[in-house]
C-alpha positions as a Python dict, from the first residue, in 0.01 Angstrom:
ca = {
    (1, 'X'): (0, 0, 0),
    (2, 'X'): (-178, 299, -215),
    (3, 'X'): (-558, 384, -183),
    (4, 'X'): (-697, 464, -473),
    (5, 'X'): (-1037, 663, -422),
    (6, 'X'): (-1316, 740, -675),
    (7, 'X'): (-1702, 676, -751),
    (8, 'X'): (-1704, 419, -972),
    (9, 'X'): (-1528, 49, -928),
    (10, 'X'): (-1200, -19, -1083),
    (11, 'X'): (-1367, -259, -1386),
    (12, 'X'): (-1603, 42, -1422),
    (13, 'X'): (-1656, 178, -1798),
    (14, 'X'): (-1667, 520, -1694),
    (15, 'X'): (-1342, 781, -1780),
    (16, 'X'): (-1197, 790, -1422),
    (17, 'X'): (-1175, 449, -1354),
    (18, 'X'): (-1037, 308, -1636),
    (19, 'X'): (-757, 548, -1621),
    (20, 'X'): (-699, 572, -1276),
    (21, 'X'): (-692, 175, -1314),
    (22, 'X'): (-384, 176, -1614),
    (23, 'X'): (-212, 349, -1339),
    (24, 'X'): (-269, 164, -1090),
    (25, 'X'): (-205, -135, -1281),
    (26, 'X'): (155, 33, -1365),
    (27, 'X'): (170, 81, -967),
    (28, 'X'): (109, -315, -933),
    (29, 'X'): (364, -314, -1213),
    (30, 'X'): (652, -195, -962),
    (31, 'X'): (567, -390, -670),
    (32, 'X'): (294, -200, -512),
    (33, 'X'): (-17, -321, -350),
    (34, 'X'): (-376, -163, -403),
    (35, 'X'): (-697, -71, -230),
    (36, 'X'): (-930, 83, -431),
    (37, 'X'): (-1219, 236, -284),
    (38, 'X'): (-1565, 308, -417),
    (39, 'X'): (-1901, 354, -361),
    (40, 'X'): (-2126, 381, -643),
    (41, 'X'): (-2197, 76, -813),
    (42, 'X'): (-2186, 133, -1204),
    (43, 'X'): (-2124, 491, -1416),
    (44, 'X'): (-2451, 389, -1672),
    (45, 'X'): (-2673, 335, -1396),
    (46, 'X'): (-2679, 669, -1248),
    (47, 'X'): (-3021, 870, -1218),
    (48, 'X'): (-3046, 1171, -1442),
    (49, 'X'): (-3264, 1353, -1202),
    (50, 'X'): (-3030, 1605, -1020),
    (51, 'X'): (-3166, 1527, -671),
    (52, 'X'): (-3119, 1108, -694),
    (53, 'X'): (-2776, 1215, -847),
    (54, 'X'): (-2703, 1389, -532),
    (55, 'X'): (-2806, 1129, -278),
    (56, 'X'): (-2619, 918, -493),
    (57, 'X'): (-2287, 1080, -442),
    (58, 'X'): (-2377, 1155, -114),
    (59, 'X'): (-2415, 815, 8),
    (60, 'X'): (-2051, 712, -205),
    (61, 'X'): (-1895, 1030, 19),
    (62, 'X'): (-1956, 885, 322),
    (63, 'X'): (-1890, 467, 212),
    (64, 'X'): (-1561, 580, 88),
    (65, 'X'): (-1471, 789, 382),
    (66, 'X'): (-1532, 499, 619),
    (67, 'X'): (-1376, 242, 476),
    (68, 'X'): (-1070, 507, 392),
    (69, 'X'): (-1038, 537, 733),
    (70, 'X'): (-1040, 189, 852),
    (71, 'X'): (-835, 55, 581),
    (72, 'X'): (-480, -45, 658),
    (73, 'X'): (-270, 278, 690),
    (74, 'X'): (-138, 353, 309),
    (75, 'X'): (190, 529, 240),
    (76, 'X'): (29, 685, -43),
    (77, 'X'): (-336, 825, -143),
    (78, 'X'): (-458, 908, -525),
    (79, 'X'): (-813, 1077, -543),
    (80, 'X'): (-965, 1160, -861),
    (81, 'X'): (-1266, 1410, -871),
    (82, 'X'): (-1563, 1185, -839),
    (83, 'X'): (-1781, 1268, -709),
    (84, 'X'): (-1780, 1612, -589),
    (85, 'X'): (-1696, 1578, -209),
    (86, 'X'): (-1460, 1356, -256),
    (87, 'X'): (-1177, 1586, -229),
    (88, 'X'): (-1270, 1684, 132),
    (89, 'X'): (-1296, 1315, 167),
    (90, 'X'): (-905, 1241, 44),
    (91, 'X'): (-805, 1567, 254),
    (92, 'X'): (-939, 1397, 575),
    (93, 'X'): (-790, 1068, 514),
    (94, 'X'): (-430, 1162, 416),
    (95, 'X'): (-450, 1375, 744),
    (96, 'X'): (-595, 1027, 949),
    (97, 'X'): (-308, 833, 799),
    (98, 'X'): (-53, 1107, 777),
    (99, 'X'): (57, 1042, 411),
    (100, 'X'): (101, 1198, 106),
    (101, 'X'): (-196, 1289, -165),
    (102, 'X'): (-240, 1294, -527),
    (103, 'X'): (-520, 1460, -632),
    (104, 'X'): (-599, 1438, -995),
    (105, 'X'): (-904, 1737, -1082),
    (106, 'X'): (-1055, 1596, -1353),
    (107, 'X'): (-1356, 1782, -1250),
    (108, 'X'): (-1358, 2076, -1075),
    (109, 'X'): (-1603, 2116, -776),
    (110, 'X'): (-1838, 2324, -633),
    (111, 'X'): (-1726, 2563, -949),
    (112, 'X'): (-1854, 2312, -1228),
    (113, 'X'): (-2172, 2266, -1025),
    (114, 'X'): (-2196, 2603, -973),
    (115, 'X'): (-2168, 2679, -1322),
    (116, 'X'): (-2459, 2445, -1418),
    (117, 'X'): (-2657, 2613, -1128),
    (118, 'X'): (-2698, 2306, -905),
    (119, 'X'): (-2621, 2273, -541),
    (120, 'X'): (-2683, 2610, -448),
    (121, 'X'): (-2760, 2596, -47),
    (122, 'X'): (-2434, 2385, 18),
    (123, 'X'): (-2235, 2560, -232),
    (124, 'X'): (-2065, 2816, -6),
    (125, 'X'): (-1967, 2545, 238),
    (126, 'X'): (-1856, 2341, -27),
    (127, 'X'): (-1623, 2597, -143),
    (128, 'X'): (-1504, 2696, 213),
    (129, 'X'): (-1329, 2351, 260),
    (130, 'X'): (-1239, 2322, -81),
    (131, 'X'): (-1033, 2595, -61),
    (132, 'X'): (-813, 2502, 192),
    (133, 'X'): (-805, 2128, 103),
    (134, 'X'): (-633, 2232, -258),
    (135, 'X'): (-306, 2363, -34),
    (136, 'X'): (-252, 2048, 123),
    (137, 'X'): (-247, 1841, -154),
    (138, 'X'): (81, 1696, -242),
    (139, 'X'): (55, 1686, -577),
    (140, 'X'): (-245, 1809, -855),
    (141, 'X'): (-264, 1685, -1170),
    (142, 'X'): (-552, 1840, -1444),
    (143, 'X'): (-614, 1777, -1787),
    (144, 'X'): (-607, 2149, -1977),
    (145, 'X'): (-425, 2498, -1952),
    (146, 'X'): (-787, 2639, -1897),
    (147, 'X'): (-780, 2405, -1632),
    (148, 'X'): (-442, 2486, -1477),
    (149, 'X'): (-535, 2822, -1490),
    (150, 'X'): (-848, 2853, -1278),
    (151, 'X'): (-654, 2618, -1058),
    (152, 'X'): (-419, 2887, -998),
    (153, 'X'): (-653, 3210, -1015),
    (154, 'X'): (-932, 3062, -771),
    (155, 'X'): (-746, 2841, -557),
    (156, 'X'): (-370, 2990, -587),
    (157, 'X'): (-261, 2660, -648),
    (158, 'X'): (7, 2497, -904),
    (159, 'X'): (-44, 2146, -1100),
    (160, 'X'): (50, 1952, -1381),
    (161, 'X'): (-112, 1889, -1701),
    (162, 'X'): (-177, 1559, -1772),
    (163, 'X'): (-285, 1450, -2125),
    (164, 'X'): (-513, 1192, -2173),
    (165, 'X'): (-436, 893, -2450),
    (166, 'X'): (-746, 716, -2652),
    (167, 'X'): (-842, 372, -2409),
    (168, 'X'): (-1065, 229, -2699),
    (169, 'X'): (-783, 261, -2959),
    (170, 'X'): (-442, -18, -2963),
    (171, 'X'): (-403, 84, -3320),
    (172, 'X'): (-555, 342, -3579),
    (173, 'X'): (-797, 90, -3799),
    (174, 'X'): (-782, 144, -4180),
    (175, 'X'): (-1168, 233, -4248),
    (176, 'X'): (-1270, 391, -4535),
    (177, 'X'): (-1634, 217, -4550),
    (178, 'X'): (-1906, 428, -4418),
    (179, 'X'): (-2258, 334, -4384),
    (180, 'X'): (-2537, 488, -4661),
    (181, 'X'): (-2700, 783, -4611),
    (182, 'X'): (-2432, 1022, -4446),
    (183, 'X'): (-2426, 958, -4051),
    (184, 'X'): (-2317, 1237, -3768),
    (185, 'X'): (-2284, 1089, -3441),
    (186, 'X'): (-2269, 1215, -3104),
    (187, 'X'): (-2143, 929, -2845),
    (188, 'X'): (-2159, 957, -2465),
    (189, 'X'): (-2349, 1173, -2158),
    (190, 'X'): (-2568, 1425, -2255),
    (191, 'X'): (-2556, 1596, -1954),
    (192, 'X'): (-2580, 1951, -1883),
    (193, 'X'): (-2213, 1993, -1873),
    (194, 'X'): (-2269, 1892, -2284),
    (195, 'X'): (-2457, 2141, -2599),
    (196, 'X'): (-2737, 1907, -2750),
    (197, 'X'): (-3000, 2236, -2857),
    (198, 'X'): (-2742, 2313, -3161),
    (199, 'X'): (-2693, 1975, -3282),
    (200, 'X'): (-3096, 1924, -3319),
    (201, 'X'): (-3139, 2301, -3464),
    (202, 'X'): (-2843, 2167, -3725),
    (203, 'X'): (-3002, 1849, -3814),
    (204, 'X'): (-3348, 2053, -3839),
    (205, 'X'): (-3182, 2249, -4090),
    (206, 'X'): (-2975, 1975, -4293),
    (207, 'X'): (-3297, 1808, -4321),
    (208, 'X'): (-3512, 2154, -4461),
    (209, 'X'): (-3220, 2213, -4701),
    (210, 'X'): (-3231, 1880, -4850),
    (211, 'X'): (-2927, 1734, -4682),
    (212, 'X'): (-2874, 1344, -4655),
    (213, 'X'): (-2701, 1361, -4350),
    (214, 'X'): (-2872, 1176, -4024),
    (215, 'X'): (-2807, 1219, -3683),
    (216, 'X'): (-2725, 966, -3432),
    (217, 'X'): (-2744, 978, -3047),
    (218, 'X'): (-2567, 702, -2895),
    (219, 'X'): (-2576, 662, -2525),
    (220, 'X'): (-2805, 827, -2242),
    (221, 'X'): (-3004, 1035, -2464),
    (222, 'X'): (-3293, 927, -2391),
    (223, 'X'): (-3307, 954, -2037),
    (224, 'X'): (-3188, 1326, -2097),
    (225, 'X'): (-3324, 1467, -2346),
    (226, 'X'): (-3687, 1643, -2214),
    (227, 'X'): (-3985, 1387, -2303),
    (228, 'X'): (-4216, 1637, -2476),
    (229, 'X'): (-3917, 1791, -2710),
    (230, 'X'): (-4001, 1744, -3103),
    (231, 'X'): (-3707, 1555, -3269),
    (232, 'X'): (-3566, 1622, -3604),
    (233, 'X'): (-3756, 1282, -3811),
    (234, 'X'): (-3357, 1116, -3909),
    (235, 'X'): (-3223, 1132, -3566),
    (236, 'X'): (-3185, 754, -3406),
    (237, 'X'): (-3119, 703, -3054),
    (238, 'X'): (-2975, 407, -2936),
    (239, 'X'): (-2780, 276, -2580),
    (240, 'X'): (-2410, 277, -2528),
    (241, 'X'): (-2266, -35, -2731),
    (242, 'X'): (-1973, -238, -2582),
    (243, 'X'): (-1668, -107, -2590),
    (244, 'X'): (-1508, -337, -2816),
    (245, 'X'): (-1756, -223, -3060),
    (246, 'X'): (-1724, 198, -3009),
    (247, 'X'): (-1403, 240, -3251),
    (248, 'X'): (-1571, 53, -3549),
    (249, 'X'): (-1923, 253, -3461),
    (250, 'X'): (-1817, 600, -3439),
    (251, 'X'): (-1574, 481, -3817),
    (252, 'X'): (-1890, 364, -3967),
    (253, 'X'): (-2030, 740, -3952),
    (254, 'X'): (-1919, 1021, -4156),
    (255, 'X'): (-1842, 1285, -3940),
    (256, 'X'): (-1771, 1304, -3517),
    (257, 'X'): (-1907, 1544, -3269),
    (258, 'X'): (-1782, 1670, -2943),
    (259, 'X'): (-1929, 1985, -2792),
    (260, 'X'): (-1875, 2112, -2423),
    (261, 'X'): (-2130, 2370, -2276),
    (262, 'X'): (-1914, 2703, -2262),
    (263, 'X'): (-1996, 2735, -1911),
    (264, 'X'): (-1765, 2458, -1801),
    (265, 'X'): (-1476, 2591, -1986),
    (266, 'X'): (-1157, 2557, -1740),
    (267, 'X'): (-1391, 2301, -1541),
    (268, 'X'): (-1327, 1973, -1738),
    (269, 'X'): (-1211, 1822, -2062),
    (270, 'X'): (-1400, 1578, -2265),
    (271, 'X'): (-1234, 1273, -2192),
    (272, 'X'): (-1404, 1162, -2515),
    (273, 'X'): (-1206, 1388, -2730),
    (274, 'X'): (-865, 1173, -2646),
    (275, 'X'): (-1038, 880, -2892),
    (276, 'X'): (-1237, 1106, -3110),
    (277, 'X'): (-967, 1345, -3205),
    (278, 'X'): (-732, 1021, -3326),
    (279, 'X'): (-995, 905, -3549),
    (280, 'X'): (-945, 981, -3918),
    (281, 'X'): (-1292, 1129, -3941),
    (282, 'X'): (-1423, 1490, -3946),
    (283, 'X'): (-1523, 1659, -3581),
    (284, 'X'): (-1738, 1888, -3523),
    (285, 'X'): (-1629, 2130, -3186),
    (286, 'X'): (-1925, 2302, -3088),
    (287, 'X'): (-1797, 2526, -2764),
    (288, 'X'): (-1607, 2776, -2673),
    (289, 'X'): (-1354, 2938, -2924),
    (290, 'X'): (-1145, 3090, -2724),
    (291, 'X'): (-1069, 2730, -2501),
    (292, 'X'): (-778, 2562, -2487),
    (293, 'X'): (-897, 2301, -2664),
    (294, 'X'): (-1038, 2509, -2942),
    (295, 'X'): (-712, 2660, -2990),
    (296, 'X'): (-546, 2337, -3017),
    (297, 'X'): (-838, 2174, -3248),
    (298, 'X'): (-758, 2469, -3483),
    (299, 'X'): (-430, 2241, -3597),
    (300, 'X'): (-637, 1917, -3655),
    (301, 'X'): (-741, 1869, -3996),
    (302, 'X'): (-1099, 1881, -4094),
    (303, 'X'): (-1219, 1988, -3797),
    (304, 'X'): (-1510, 2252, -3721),
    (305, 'X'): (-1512, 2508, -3432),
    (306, 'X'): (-1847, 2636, -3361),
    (307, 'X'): (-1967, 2844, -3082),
    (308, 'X'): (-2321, 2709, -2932),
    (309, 'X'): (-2620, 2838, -3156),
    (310, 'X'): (-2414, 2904, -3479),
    (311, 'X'): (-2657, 2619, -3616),
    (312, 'X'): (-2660, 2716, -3949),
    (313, 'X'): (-2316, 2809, -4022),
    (314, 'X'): (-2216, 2419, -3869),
    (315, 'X'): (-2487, 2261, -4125),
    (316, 'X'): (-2256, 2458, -4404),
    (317, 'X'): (-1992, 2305, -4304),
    (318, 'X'): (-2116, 1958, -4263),
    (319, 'X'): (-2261, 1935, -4624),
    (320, 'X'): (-1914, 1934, -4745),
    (321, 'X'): (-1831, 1600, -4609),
    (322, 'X'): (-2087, 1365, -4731),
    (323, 'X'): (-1770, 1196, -4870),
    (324, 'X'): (-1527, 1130, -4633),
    (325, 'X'): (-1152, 1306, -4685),
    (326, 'X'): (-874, 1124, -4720),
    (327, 'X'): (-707, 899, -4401),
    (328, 'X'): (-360, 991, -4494),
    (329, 'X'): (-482, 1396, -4353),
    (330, 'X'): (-478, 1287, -4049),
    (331, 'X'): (-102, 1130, -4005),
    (332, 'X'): (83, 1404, -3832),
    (333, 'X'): (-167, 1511, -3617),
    (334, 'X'): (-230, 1168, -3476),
    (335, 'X'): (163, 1096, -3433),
    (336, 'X'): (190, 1383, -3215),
    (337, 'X'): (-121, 1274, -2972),
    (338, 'X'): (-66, 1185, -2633),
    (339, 'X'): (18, 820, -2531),
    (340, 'X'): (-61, 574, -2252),
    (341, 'X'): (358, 532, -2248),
    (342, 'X'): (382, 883, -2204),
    (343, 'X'): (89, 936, -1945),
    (344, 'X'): (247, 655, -1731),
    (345, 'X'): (593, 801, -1785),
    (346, 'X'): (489, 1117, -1649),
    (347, 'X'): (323, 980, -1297),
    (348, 'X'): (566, 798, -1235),
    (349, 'X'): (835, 1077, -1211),
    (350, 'X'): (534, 1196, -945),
    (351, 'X'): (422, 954, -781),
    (352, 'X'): (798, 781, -723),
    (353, 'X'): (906, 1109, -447),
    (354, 'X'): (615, 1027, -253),
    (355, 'X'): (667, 640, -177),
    (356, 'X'): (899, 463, 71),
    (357, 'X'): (1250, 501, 4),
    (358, 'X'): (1278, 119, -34),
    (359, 'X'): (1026, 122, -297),
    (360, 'X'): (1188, 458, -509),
    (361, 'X'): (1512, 254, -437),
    (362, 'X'): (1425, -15, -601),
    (363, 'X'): (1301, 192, -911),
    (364, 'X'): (1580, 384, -922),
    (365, 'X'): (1773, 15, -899),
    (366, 'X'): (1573, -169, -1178),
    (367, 'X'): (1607, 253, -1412),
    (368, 'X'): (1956, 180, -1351),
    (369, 'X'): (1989, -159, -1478),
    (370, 'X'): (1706, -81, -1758),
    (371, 'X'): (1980, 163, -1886),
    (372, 'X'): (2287, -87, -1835),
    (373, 'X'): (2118, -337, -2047),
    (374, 'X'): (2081, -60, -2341),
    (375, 'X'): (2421, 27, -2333),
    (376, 'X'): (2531, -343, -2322),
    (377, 'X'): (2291, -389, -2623),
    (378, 'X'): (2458, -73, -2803),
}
């Protein structure tokens, strides 16, 4: 059996557990069983006030530690980064049961939380255990180079970059229909980890330069942005939508935006970037230029790379696309994009030296016969 630890349940919409569920699914796949463990009820639902955020995790610390430790004994434990804690959490239980752990940092902690200055009297505890629960992971998996690297220069530790795939996305749609005026839209958290201030100084100035362009907020804004701000007047905020409906929303807008406070560079990745950058629209990259991910974006066709408060020099380069550019632009760079194939195909060459023999026997069996069956089929 494998625990699988993380905030959120396994038919949760957030990032983590929708991935961490394809793999576990892939697990069930080769005859494994699965616990998952939880503790916080639903992603959407959590308080945007720092402090209730904190009891929050808090309280899903603790729930998953107990019922990590009196859970059957595993042969296998994968933790993701959520919520900060549980990495001290996983450390304690692989050493209860005595078996292996994957950790997979899509999040670093205490650093990201001290680089949004919160958590400041139990930082320096934090980081004390932190440090020496890195070592004794088995294996680490991360999503970025910047990632890998402050991995390596704060922690001295190695792991592997994993690339995320779009979840929303079985096939690229053919959309060229876009809804009248020009929309930009900005889809997900708006948390402090994100840059918000630029976008509404850019849609301030679209709209004093005469520009048709309107701004949409989809998902939490709301609840984050300050109550007493004054709002650019065509800006619309609405919820989340389903997730059968996000693909066709984000196509019916002009132009995509993705922005990452420079702060957290070599902290996280944008999980949303995986579907946005596959989507044959323009995106706007408002963060650091001299990220990994910047350097990489710099290959993607109409795409803009804007440091936070370049405001007017982004609502330049917006104007340009209130017609949207031809699909075709996009081809190569979305054949070379990660895949959920290739994700799997890479933890399982991880995850397979760290299960019973029988069970890595029995891969290694049904590889085997995978390939004799080609060969007869040659």
């Amino acid at each position: 059996m494998i625990l699988i630890l993380n905030q959120f349940p396994e038919k949760d919409p957030a990032p983590t557990s929708r991935y961490l569920k394809e793999w576990g699914e892939d697990l069930r796949q080769q005859g494994e069983s699965i616990q998952w463990i939880s503790g916080t009820p639903s992603y959407r639902l959590r308080s945007p006030l720092f402090i209730f955020r904190a009891l929050q995790d808090l309280q899903t610390v603790f729930l998953i530690l107990w019922e990590g430790i009196w859970s059957p004994t595993p042969h296998l434990i994968i933790a993701s980064s959520s919520p900060p804690g549980i990495l001290l959490v996983a450390t304690v239980l692989k050493l209860w049961h005595r078996v292996p752990l994957i950790h997979w940092a899509m999040d670093l902690h205490p650093d990201l939380s001290e680089a949004l200055g919160e958590n400041k009297f139990l930082r320096g505890i934090f980081q004390f255990f932190v440090k020496r629960c890195y070592p004794l992971c088995d294996v680490l998996l991360t999503l970025d180079a910047d990632m890998q690297k402050k991995l390596r220069t704060t922690y001295q530790v190695d792991s592997i970059i994993t690339r995320l795939w779009p979840l929303n996305l079985a096939a690229i749609p053919d959309s060229r229909s876009v809804q009248s005026p020009p929309r930009w839209i900005y889809s997900g958290n708006l948390g402090k980890a994100h840059e918000w201030k630029t976008v509404l100084e850019t849609q301030s100035r679209l709209e004093q330069q005469g520009s048709p362009f309107q701004l949409r907020l989809q998902g939490n804004a709301s609840q984050r942005l300050p109550s007493n701000l004054s709002l650019p007047q065509q800006i619309e905020l609405s919820d989340y939508v389903a997730e059968e409906n996000l693909v066709s929303t984000l196509l019916s807008c002009h132009l995509l935006i993705a922005t990452q406070n420079p702060l957290t560079t070599g902290l996280l990745w944008p999980c949303k970037l995986a579907l946005l950058s596959v989507l044959p629209r323009p995106l706007l990259w408002i963060g650091s230029k001299n990220s990994s991910t910047a350097t990489e974006f710099k290959q993607r066709p109409h795409t803009g790379i804007f440091e936070p408060g370049e405001s007017e020099k982004i609502a330049q380069w917006i104007k340009q696309y209130e017609t949207i550019p031809n699909q075709n632009d996009f081809k190569k760079w979305i054949e070379k994009q990660p895949t959920q194939s290739a994700f799997l195909e890479q933890v399982r060459k991880v995850t397979l030296p760290l299960r019973p023999k029988a069970a890595s026997r029995k891969d290694e069996t049904d590889e085997s016969a995978g390939s004799l069956l080609k060969e007869d089929e040659i």
